[in-house]
OpenMM code with the backbone's topology and positions (N, CA, C; nanometers):
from openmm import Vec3, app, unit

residues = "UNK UNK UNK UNK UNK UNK UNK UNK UNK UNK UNK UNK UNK UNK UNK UNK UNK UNK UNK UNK UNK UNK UNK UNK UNK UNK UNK UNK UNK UNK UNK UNK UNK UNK UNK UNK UNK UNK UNK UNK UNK UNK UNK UNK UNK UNK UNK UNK UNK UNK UNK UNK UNK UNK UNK UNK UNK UNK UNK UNK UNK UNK UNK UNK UNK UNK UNK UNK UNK UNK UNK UNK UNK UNK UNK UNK UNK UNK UNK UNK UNK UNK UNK UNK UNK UNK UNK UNK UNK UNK UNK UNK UNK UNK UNK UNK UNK UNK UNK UNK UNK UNK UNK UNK UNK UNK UNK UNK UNK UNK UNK UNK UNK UNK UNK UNK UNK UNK UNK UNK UNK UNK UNK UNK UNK UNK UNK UNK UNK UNK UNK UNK UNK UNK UNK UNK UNK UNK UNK UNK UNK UNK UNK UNK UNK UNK".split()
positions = [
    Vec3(9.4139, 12.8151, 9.5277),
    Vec3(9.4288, 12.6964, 9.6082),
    Vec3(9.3884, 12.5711, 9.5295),
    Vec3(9.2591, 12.6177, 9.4727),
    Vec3(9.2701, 12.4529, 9.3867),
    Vec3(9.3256, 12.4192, 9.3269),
    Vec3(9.4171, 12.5442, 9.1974),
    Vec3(9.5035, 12.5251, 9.1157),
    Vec3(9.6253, 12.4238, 9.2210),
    Vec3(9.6529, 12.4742, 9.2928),
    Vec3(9.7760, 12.4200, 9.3427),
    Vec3(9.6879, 12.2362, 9.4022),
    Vec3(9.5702, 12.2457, 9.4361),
    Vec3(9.5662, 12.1078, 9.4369),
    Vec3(9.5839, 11.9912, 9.3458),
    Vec3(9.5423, 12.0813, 9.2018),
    Vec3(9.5505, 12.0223, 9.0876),
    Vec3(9.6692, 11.9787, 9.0792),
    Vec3(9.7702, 12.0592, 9.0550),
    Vec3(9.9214, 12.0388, 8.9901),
    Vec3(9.9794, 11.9337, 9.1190),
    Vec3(9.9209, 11.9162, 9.2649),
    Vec3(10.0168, 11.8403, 9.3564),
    Vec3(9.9563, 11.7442, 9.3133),
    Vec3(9.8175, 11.7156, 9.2516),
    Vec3(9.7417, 11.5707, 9.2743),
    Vec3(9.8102, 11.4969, 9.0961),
    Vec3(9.8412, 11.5955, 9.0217),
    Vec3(9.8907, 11.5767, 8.8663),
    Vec3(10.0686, 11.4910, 8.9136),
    Vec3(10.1036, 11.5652, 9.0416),
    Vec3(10.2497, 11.5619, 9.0391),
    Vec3(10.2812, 11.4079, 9.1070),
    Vec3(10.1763, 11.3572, 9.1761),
    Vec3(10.1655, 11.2653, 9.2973),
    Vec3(10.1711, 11.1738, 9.1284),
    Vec3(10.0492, 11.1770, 9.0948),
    Vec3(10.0119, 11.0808, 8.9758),
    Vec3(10.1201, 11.0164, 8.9168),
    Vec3(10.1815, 11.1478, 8.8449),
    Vec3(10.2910, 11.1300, 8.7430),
    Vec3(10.4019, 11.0322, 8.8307),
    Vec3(10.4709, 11.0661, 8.9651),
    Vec3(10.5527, 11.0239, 9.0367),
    Vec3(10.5316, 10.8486, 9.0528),
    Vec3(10.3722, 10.7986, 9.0600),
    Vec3(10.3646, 10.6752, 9.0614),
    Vec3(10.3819, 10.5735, 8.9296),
    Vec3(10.3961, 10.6812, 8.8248),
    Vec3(10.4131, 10.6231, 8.7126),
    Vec3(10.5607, 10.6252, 8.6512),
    Vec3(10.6648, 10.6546, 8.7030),
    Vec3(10.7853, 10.6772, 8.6985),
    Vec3(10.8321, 10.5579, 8.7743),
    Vec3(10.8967, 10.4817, 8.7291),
    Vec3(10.9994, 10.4007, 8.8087),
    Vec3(11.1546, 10.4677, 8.8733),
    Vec3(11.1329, 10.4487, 8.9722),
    Vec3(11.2313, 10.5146, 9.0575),
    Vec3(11.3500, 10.4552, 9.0278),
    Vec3(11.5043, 10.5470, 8.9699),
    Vec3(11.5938, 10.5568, 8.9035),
    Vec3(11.6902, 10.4335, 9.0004),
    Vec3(11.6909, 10.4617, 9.1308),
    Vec3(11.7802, 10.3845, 9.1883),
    Vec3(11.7378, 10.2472, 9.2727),
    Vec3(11.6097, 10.2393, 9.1499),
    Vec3(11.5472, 10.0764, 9.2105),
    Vec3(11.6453, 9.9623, 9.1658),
    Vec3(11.6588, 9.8226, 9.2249),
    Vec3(11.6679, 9.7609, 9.1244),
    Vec3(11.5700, 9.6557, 9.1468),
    Vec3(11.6180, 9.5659, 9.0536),
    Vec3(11.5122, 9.4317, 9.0245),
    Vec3(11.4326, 9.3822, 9.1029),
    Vec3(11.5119, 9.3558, 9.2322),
    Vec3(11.4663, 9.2341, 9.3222),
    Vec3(11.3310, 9.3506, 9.3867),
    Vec3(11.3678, 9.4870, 9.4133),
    Vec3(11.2800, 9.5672, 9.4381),
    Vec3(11.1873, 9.6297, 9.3654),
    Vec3(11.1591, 9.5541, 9.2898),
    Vec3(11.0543, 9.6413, 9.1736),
    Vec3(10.9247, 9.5430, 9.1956),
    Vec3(10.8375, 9.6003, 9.1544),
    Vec3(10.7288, 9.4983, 9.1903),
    Vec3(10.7063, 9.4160, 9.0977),
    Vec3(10.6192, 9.3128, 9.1397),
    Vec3(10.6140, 9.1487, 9.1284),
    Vec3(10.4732, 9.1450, 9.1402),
    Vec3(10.4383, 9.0626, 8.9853),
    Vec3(10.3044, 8.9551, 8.9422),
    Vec3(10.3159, 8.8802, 8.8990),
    Vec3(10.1495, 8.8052, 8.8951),
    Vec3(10.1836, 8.6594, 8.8467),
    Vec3(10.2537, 8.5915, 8.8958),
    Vec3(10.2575, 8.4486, 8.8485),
    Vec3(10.2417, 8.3297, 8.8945),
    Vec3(10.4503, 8.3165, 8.9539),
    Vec3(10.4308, 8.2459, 9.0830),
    Vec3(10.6169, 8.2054, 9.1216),
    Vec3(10.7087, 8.1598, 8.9740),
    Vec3(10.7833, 8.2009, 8.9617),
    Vec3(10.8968, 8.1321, 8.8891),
    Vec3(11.0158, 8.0725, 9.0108),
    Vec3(11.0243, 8.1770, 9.0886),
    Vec3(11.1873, 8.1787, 9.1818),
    Vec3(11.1454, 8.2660, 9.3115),
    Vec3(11.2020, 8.2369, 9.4080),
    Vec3(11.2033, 8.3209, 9.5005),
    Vec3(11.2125, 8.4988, 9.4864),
    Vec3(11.1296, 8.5578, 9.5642),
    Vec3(11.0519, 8.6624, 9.5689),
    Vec3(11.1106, 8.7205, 9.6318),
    Vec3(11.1343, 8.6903, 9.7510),
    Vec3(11.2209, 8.7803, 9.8885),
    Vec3(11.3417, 8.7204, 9.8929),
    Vec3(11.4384, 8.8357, 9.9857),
    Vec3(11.5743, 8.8320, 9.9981),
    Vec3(11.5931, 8.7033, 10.1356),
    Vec3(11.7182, 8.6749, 10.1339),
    Vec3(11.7455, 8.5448, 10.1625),
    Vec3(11.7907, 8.6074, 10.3248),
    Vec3(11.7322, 8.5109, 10.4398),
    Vec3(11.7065, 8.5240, 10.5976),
    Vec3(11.8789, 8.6362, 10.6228),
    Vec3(11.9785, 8.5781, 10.5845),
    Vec3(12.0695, 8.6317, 10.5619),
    Vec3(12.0941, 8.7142, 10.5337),
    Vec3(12.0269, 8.8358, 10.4278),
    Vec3(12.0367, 8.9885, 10.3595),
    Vec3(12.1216, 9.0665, 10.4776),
    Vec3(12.1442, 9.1988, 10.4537),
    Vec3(12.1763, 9.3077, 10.5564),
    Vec3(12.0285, 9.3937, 10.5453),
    Vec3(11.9359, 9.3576, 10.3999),
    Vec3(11.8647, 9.4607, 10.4129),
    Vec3(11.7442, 9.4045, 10.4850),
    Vec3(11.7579, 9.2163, 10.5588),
    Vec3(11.6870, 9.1880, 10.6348),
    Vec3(11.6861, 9.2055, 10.7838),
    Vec3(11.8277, 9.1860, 10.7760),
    Vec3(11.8929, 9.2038, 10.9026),
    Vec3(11.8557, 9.3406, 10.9959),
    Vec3(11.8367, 9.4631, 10.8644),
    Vec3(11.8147, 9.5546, 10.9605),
    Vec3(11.6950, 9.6098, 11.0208),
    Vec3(11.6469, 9.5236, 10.8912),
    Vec3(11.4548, 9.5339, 10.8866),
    Vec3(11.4217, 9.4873, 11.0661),
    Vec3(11.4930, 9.3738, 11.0634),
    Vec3(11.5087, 9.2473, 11.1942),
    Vec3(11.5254, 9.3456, 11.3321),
    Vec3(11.6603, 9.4535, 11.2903),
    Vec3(11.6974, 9.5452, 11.4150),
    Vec3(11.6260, 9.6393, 11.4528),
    Vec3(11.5405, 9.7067, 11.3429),
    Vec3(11.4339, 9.8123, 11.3573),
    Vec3(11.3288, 9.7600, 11.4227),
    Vec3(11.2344, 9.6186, 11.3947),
    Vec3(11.1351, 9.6173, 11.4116),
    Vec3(11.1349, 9.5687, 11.5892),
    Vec3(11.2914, 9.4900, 11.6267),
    Vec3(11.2860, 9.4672, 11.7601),
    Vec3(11.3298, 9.6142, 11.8181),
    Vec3(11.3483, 9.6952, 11.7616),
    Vec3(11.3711, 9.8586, 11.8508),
    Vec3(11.2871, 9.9064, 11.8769),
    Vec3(11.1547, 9.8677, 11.7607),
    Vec3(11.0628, 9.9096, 11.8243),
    Vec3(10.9409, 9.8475, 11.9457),
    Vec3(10.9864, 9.7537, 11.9751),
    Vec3(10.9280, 9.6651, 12.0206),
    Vec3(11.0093, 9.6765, 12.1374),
    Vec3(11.1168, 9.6772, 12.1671),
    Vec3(11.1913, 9.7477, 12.3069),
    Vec3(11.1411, 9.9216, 12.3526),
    Vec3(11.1421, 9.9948, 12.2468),
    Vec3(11.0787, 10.0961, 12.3200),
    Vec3(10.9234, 10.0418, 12.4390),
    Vec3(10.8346, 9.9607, 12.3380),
    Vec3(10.7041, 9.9258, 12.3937),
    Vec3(10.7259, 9.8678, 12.5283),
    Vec3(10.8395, 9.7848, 12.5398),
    Vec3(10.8435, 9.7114, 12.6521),
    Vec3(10.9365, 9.7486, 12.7657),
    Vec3(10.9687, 9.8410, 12.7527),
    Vec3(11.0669, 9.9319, 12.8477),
    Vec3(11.1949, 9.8910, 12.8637),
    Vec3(11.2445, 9.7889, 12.7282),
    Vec3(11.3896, 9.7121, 12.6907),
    Vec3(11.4876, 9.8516, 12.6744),
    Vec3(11.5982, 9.9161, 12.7357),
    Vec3(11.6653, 9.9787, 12.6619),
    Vec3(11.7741, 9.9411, 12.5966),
    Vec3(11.7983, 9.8228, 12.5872),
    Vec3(11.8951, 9.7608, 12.4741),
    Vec3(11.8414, 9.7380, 12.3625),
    Vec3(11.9605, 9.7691, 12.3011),
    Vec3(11.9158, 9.7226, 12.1491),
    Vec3(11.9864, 9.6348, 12.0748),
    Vec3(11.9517, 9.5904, 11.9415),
    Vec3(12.0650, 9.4813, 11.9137),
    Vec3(12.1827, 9.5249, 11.8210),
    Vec3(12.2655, 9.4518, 11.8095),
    Vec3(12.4422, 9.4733, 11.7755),
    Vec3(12.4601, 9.4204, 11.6624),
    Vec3(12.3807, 9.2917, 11.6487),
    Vec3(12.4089, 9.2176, 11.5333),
    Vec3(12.3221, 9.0704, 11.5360),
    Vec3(12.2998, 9.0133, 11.4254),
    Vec3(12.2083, 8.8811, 11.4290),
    Vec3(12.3569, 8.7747, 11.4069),
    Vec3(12.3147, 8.6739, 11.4818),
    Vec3(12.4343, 8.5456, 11.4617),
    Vec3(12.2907, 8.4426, 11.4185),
    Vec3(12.4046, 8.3246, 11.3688),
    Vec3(12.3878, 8.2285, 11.3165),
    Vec3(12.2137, 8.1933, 11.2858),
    Vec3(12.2218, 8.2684, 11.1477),
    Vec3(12.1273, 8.2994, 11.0723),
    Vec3(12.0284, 8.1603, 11.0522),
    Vec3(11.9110, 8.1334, 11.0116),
    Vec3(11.9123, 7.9593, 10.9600),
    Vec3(11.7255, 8.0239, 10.8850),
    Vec3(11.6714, 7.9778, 10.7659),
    Vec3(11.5591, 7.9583, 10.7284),
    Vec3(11.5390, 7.8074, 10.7954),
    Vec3(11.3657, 7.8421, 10.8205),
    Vec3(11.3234, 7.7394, 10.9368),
    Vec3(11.2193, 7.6874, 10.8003),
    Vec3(11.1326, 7.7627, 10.7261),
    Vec3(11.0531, 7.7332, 10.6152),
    Vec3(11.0410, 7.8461, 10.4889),
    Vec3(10.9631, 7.7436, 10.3749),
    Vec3(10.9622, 7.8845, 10.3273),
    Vec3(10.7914, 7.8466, 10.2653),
    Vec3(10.6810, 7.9250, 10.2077),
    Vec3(10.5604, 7.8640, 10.2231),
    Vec3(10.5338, 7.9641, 10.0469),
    Vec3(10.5798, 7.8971, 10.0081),
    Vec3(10.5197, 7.9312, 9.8458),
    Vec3(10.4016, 7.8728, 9.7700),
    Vec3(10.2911, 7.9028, 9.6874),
    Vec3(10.1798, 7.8829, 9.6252),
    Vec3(10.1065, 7.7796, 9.7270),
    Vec3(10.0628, 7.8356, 9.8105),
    Vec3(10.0221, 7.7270, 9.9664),
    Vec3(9.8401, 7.7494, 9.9274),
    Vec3(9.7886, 7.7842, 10.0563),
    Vec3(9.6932, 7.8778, 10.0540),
    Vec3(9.6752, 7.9542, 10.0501),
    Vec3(9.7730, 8.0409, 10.0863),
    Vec3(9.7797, 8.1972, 10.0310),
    Vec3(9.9098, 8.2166, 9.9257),
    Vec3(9.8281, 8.2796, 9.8296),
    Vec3(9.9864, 8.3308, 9.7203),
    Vec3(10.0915, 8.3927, 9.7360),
    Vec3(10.1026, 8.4262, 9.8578),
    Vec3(10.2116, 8.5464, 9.9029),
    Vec3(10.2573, 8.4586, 9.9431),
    Vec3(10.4454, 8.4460, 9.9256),
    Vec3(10.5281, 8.3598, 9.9552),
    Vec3(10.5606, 8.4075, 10.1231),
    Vec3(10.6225, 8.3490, 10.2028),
    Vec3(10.6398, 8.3684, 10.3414),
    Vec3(10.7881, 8.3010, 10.3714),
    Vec3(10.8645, 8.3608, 10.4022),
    Vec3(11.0110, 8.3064, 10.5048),
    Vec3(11.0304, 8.3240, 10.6129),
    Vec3(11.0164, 8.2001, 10.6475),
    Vec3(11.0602, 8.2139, 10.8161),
    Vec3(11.1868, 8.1597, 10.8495),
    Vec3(11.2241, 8.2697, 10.9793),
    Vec3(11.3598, 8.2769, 10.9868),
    Vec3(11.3424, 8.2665, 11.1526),
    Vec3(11.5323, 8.2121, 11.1720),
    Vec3(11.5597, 8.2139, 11.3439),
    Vec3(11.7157, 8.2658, 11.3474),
    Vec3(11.7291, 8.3267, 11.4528),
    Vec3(11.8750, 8.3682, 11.4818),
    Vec3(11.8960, 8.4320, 11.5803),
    Vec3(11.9951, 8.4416, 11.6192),
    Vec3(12.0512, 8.4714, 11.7676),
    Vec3(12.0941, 8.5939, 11.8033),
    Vec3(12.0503, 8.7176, 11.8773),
    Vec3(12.0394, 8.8379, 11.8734),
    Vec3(12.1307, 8.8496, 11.9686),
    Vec3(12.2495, 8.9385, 11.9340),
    Vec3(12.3468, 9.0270, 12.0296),
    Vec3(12.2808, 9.1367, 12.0905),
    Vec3(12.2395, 9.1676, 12.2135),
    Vec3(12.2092, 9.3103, 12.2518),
    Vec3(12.3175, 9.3806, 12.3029),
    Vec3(12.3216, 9.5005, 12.3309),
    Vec3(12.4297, 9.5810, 12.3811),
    Vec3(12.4770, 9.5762, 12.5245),
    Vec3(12.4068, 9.4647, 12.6242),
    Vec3(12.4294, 9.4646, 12.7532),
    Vec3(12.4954, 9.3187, 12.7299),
    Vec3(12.5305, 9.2344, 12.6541),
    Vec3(12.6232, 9.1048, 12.5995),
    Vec3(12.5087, 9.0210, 12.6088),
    Vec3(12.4256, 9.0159, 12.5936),
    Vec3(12.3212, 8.9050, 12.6389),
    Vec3(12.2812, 8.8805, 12.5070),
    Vec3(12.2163, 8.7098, 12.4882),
    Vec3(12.2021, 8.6456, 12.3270),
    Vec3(12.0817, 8.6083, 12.3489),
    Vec3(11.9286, 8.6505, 12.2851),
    Vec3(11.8509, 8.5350, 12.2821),
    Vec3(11.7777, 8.5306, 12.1476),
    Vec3(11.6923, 8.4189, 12.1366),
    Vec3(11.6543, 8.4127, 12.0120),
    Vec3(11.5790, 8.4819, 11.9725),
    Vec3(11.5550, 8.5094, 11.8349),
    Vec3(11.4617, 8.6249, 11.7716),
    Vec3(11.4036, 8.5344, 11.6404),
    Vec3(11.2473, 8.4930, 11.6006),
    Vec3(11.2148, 8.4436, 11.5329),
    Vec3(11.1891, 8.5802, 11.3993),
    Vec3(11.1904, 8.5585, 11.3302),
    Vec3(11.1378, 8.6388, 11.2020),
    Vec3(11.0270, 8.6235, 11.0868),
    Vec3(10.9670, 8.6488, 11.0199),
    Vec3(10.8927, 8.6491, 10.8948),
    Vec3(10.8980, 8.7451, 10.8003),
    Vec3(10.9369, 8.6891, 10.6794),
    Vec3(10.9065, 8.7554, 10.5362),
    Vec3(10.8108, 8.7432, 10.4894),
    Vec3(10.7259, 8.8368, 10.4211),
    Vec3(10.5934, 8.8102, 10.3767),
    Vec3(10.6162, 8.9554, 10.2573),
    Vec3(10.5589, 8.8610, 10.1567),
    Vec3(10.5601, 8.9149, 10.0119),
    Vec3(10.4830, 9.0520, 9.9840),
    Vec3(10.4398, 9.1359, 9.8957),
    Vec3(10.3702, 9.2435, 9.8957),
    Vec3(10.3016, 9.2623, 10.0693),
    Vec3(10.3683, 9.2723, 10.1679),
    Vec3(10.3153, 9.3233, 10.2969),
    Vec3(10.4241, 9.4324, 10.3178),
    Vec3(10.4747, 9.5238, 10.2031),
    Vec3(10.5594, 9.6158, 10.2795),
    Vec3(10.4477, 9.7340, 10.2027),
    Vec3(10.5231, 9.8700, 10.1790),
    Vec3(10.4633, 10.0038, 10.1710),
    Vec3(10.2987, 10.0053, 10.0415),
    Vec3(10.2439, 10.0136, 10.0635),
    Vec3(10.1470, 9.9938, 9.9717),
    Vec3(10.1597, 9.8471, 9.9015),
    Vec3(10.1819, 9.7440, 9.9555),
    Vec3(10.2057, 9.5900, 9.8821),
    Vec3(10.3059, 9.5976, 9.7512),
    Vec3(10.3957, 9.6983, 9.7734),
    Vec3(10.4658, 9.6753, 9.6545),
    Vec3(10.5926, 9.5910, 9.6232),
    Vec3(10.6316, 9.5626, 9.8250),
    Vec3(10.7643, 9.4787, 9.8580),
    Vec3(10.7342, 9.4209, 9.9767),
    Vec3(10.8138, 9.3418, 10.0375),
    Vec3(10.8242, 9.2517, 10.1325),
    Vec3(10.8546, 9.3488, 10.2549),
    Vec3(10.7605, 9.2589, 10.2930),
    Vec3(10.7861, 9.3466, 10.5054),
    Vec3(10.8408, 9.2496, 10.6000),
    Vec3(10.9116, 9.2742, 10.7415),
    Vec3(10.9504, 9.1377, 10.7988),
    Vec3(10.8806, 9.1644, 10.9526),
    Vec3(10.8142, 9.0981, 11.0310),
    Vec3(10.7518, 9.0865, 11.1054),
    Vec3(10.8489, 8.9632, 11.2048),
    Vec3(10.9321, 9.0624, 11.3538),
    Vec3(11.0005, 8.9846, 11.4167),
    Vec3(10.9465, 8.9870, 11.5877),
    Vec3(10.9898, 8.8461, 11.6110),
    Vec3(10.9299, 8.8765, 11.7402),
    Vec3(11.0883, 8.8133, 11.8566),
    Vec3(11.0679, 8.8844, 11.9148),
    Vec3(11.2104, 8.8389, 12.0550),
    Vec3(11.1455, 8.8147, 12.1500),
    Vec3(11.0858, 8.6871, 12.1878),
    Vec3(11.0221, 8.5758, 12.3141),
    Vec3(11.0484, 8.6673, 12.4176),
    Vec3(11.1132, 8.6604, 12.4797),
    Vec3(11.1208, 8.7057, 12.6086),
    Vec3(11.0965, 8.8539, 12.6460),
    Vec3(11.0947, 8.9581, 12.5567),
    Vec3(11.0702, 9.0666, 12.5274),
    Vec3(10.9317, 9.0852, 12.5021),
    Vec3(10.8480, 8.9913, 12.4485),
    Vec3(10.6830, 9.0052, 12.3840),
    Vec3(10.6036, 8.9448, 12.5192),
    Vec3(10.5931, 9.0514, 12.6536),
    Vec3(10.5176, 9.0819, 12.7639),
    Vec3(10.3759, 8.9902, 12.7345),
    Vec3(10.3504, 9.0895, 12.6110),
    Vec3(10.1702, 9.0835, 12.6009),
    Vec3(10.1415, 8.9836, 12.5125),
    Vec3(10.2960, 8.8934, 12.4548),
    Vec3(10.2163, 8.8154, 12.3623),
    Vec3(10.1232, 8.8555, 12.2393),
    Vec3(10.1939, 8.9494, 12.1628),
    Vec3(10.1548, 9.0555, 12.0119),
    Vec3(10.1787, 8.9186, 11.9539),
    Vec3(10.2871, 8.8664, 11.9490),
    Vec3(10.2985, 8.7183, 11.8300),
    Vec3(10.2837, 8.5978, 11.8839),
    Vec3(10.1390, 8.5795, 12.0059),
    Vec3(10.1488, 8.4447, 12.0119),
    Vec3(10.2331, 8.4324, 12.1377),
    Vec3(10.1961, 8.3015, 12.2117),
    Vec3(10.2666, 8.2460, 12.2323),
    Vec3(10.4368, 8.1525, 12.2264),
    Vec3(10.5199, 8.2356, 12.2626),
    Vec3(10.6563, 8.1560, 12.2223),
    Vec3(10.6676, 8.2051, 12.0279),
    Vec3(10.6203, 8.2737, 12.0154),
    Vec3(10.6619, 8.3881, 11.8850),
    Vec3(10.5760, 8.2973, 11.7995),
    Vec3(10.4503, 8.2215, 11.8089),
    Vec3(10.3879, 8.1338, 11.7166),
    Vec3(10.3310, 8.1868, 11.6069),
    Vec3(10.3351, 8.2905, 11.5743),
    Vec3(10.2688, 8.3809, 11.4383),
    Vec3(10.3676, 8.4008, 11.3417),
    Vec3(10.4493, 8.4114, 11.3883),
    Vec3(10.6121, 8.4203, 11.3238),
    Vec3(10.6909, 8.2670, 11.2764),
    Vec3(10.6155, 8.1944, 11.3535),
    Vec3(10.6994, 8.0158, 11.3350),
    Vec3(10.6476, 7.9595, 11.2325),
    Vec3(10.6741, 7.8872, 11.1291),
    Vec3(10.5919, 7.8041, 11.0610),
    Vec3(10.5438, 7.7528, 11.1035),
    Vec3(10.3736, 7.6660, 11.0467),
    Vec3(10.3080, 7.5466, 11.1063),
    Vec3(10.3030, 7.4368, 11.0264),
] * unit.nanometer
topology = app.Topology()
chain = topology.addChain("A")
for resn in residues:
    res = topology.addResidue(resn, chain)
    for name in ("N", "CA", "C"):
        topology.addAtom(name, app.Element.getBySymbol(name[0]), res)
């Protein structure tokens, strides 16, 4: 048994030291000081879906059984680079299709090393009328620029 702990804890190791074959750039991790934007633009698909997951889950919580169809008319509201905190931040707004035809707004945030172990960007969305308990604030204010 320990042997085998050895070789999984040798195998884990080795695996973090391998760059994963079907990374690319924009997903590889990031130091040091800004040159250029960090995160993908409010617009992505790979934000978009980040956007659809995180309000699915946030409809399970609230007993929403719709879900959304698609984001319309996309817009960056800010973007907060070398501020007070070094982690760059995008905030985003856009207009959520759910599956019962109904549109309302859905605020968003990008935030830099806040995804799987800080190695990529996570997006943190909130849909107003859906957030009961107020998780983001008032009127999605954790999510809005200030």
């Amino acid at each position: 048994m320990k042997k085998f702990r050895t070789l999984l804890a040798a195998a884990l190791a080795m695996g973090a030291l391998v760059p994963l074959s079907g990374a690319r750039a924009a997903d590889a991790p990031y130091y040091g000081p800004a040159q250029s934007s960090r995160l993908p633009a409010c617009e992505a698909a790979s934000v978009q879906a980040a956007v659809g997951g995180s309000l699915a889950r946030e409809a399970h919580y609230s007993g929403t059984l719709h879900t959304v169809m698609g984001l319309e008319n996309i817009r960056e509201l800010a973007n907060h680079t070398n501020g007070i905190s070094p982690l760059e931040r995008r905030y985003c707004t856009g207009l959520a299709r759910l599956t019962d035809g109904s549109q309302h707004t859905v605020y968003y945030k990008l935030v830099e090393h806040a995804g799987f172990v800080g190695l990529s960007w996570n997006v943190e969305a909130c849909f107003a009328p859906f957030d009961k308990w107020r998780v983001y604030g008032a009127s999605c204010s954790t999510v809005r620029p200030r």
